[in-house]
KOLPA-816721 format. One line per 4 residues: number of its first residue (from 1); their letters; for each residue z, x, y of C-alpha. Coordinates in Angstrom, 2 decimals. Layout:
NUM) A) Z,X,Y | ... .
//
This chain:
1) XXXX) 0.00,0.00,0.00 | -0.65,1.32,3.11 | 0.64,0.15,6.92 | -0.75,1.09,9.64 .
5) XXXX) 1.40,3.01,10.99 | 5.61,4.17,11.06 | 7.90,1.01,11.10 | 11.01,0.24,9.63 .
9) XXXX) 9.39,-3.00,8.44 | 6.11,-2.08,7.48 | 5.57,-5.98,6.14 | 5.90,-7.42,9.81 .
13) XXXX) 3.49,-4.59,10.68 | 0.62,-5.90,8.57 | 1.42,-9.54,10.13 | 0.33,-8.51,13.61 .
17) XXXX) -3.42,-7.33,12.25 | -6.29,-8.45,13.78 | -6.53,-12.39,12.51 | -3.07,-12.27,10.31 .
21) XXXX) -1.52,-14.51,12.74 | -4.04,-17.26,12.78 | -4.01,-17.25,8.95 | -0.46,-17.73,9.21 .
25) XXXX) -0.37,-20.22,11.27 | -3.63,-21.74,9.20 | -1.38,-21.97,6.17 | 1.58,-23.44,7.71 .
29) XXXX) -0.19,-26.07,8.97 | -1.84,-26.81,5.46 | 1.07,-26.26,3.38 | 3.28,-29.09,6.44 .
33) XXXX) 0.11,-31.72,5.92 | 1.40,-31.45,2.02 | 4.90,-31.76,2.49 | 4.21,-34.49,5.28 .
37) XXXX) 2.35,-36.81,2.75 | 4.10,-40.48,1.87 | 3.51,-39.19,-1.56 | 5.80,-36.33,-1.32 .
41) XXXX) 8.41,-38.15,-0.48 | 8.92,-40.25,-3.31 | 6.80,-38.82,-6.29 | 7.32,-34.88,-6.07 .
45) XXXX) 8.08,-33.90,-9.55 | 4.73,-35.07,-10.64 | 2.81,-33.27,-7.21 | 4.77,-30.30,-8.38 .
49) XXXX) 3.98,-30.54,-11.97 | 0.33,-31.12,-11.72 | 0.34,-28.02,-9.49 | 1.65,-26.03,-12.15 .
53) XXXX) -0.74,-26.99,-14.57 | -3.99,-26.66,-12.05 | -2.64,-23.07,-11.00 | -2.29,-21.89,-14.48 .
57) XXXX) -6.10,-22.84,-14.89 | -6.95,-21.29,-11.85 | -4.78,-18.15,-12.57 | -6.82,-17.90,-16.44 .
61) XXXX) -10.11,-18.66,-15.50 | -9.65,-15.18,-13.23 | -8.26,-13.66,-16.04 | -11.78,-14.40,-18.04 .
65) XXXX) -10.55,-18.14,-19.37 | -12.46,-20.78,-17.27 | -11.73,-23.98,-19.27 | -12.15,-27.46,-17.76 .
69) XXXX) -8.82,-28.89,-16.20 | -8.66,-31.58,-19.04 | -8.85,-29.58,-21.95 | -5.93,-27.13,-20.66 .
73) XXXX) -4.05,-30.43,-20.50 | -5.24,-32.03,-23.60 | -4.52,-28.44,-26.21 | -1.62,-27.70,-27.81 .
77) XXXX) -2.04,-24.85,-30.20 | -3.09,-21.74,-27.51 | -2.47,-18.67,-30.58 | -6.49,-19.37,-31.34 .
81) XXXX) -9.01,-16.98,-29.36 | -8.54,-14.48,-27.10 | -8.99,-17.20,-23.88 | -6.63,-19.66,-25.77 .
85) XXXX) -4.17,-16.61,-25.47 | -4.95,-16.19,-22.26 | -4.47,-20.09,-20.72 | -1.22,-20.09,-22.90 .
89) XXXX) 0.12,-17.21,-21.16 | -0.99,-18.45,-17.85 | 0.95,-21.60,-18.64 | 4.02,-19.76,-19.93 .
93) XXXX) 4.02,-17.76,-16.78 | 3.69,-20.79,-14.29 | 6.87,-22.23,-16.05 | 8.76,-19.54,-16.21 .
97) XXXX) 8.21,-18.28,-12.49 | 10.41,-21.29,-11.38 | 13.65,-20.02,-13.61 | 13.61,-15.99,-12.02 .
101) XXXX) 13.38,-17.32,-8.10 | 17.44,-16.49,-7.51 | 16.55,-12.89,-8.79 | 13.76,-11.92,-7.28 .
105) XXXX) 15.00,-10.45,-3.88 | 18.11,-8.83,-5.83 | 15.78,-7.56,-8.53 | 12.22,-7.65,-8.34 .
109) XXXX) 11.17,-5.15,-11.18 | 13.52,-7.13,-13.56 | 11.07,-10.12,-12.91 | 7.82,-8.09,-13.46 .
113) XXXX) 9.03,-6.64,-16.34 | 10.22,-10.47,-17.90 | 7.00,-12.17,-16.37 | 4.95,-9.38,-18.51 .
117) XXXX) 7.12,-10.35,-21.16 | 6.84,-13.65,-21.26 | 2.64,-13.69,-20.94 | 2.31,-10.65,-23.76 .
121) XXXX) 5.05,-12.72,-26.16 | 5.28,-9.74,-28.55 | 7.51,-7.31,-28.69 | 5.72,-4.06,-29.24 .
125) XXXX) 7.07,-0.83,-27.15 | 4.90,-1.30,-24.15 | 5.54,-4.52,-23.06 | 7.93,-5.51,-20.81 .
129) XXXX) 8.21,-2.27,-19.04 | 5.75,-0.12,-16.42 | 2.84,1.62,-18.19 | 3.93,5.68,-19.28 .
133) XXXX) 1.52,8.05,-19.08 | -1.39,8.02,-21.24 | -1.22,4.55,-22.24 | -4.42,2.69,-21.80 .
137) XXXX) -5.02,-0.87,-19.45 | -6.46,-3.41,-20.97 | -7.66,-5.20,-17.57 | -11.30,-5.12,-17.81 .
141) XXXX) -12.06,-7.78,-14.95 | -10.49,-5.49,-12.06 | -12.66,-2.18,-11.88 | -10.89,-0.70,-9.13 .
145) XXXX) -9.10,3.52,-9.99 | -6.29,3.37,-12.11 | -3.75,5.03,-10.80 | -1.52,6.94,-12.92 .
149) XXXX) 2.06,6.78,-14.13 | 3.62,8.46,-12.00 | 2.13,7.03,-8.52 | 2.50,3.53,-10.20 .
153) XXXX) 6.37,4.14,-10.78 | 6.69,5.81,-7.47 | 4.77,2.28,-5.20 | 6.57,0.07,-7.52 .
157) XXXX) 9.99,1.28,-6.03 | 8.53,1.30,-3.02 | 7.42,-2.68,-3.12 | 10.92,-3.31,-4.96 .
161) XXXX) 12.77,-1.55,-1.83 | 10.88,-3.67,0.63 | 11.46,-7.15,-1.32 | 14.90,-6.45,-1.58 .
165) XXXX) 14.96,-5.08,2.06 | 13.85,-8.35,3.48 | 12.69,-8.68,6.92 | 10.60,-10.61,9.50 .
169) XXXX) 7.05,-10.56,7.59 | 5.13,-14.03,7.43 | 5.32,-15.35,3.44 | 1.85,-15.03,3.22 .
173) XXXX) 1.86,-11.54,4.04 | 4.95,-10.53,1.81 | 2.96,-12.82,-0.73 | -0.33,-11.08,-0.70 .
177) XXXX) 0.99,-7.21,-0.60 | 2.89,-8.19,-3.50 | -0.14,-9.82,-5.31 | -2.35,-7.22,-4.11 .
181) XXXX) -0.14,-3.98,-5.40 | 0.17,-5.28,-8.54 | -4.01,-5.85,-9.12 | -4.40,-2.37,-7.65 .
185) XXXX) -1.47,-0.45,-9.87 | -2.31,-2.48,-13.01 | 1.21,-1.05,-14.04 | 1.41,-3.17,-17.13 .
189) XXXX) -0.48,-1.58,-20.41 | -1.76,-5.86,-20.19 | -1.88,-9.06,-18.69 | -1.70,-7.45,-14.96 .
193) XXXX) -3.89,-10.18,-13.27 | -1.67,-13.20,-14.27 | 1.20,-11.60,-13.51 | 0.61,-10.57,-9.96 .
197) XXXX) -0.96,-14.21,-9.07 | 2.70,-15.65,-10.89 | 4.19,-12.96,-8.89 | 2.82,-14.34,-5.52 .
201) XXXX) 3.82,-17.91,-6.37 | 7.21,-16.54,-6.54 | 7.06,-15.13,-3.01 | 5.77,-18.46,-1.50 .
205) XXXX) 8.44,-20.97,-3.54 | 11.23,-18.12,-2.57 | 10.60,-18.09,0.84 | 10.76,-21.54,1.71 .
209) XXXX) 6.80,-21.64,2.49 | 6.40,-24.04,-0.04 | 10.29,-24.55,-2.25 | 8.55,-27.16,-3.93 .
213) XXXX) 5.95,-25.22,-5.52 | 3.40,-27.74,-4.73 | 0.36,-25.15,-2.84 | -0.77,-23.29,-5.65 .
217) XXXX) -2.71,-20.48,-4.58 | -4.14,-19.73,-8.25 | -6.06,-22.77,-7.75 | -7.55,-21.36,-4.27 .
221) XXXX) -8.16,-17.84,-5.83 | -10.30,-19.32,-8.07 | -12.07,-21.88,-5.89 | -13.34,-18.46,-3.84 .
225) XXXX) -14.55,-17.45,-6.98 | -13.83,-14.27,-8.95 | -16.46,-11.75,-6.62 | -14.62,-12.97,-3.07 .
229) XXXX) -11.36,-12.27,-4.96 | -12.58,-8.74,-6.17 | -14.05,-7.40,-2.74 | -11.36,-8.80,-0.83 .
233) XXXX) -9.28,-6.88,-3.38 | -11.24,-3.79,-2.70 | -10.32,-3.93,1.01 | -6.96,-4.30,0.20 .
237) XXXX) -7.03,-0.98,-1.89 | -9.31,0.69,0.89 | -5.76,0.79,2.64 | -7.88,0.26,5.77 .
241) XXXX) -5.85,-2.28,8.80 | -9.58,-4.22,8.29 | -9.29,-3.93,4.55 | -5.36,-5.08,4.41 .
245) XXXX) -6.05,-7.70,6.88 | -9.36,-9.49,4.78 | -6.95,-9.46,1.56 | -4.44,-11.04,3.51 .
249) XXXX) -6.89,-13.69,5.28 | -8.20,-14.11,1.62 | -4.87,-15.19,0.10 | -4.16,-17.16,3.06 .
253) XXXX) -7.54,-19.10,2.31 | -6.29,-19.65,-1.29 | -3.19,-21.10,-0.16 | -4.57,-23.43,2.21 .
257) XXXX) -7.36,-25.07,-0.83 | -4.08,-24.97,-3.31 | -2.72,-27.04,-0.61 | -6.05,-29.25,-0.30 .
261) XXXX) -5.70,-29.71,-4.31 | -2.22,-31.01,-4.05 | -3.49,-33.64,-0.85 | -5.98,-34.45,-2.91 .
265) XXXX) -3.71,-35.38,-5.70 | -0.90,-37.30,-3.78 | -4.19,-38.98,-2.55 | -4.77,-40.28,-6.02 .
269) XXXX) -1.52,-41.27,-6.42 | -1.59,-43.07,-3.21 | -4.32,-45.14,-4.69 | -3.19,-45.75,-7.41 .
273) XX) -0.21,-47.27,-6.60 | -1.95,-49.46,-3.96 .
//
């Protein structure tokens, strides 16, 4: 991760980059027309639900599983093929997110480590624990360097110390560094993808952006389409204040259609109870 520039909170720094602040505000007005809806008020357990289940699509079909809303729904048995694997550890992930929010800021690694626990469910050496040296990534959908062990160890203290640091960073920005460290480290030997986009749900529910977990940004990510999401990635590893601040505009954009996907469904509802 890079700032641009010395600060003692190097997280508020990115939020002042050219066109940060209007994607902030962008967001907060999307994520308030959500949480504003008649809807909300009375019916949001099932909002909340369905936006688990439409992020988990959204976060597999980036990880190389783009199955039809309805059939994620409709299957029960996800041990099958290698993209039944992967939409049944999207799905594990998007439940399990909601159960490690009170230990995030305390602990952050802890979480990384259980998240890649939870979507590998096996208990060989590797997972559950950074990448050591020599041990290969199987992430073939992110072509970006790999860096090694050591650097990966080394950034991954350095995110942890800022989480746990707090500070006056937007969500969204906290939200995407977060998402975008752990796409460009890879420092899982698996299952890197899906954990960063569960990682950044965490972020927005924990901060209050969204405590109902109703804006998923999987959904959004997806929407853009898997080359928007890989350049934009590519300018967030270029380190560059134009680079950081496209990734961060990105996510904000993926936010704001998660949040048209959730209006869309209290619209339904809406309807449907008319």
């Amino acid at each position: 991760m890079s700032t641009t520039g010395a600060s003692a909170d190097p997280l508020a720094a990115l939020g002042s980059l050219p066109g940060v602040p209007e994607s902030v505000e962008s967001v907060r007005k999307a994520v308030d027309r959500v949480y504003g809806h008649r809807i909300m008020r009375r019916r949001s357990n099932e909002i909340t639900s369905e936006a688990a289940l439409r992020g988990a699509r959204g976060s597999a079909a980036l990880s190389g599983a783009d199955w039809a809303l309805e059939e994620v729904r409709r299957r029960t048995d996800f041990s099958g093929d290698d993209e039944a694997r992967v939409v049944g550890a999207a799905l594990r992930l998007t439940a399990e997110a909601g159960q490690l929010l009170s230990i995030w800021r305390q602990s952050p690694l802890r979480v990384l480590a259980r998240l890649h626990l939870v979507a590998a469910a096996n208990k060989e050496d590797e997972v559950g624990r950074p990448r050591q040296a020599g041990e290969p990534v199987d992430e073939p959908l992110i072509e970006l360097p790999l860096p090694d062990a050591a650097e990966v160890h080394g950034r991954l203290e350095g995110l942890a110390a800022l989480i746990i640091a707090g500070g006056s960073a937007p969500a969204l920005v906290t939200a995407a560094v977060v998402h975008g460290e752990l796409l460009a480290l890879r420092p899982f030997t698996s299952h890197n993808g899906l954990v960063a986009r569960t990682a950044e749900r965490i972020v927005l529910v924990g901060s209050g952006l969204d405590p109902k977990s109703v804006c998923p940004a999987e959904v959004g990510h997806a929407e853009l389409g898997r080359a928007a999401y890989m350049a934009a990635l590519e300018g967030y590893a270029s380190g560059t204040p134009e680079g950081m601040a496209a990734w961060i505009a990105h996510c904000g954009k993926a936010i704001e259609l998660g949040a048209r996907e959730s209006t869309a469904v209290c619209e339904a509802l809406q309807r449907g109870a008319a």
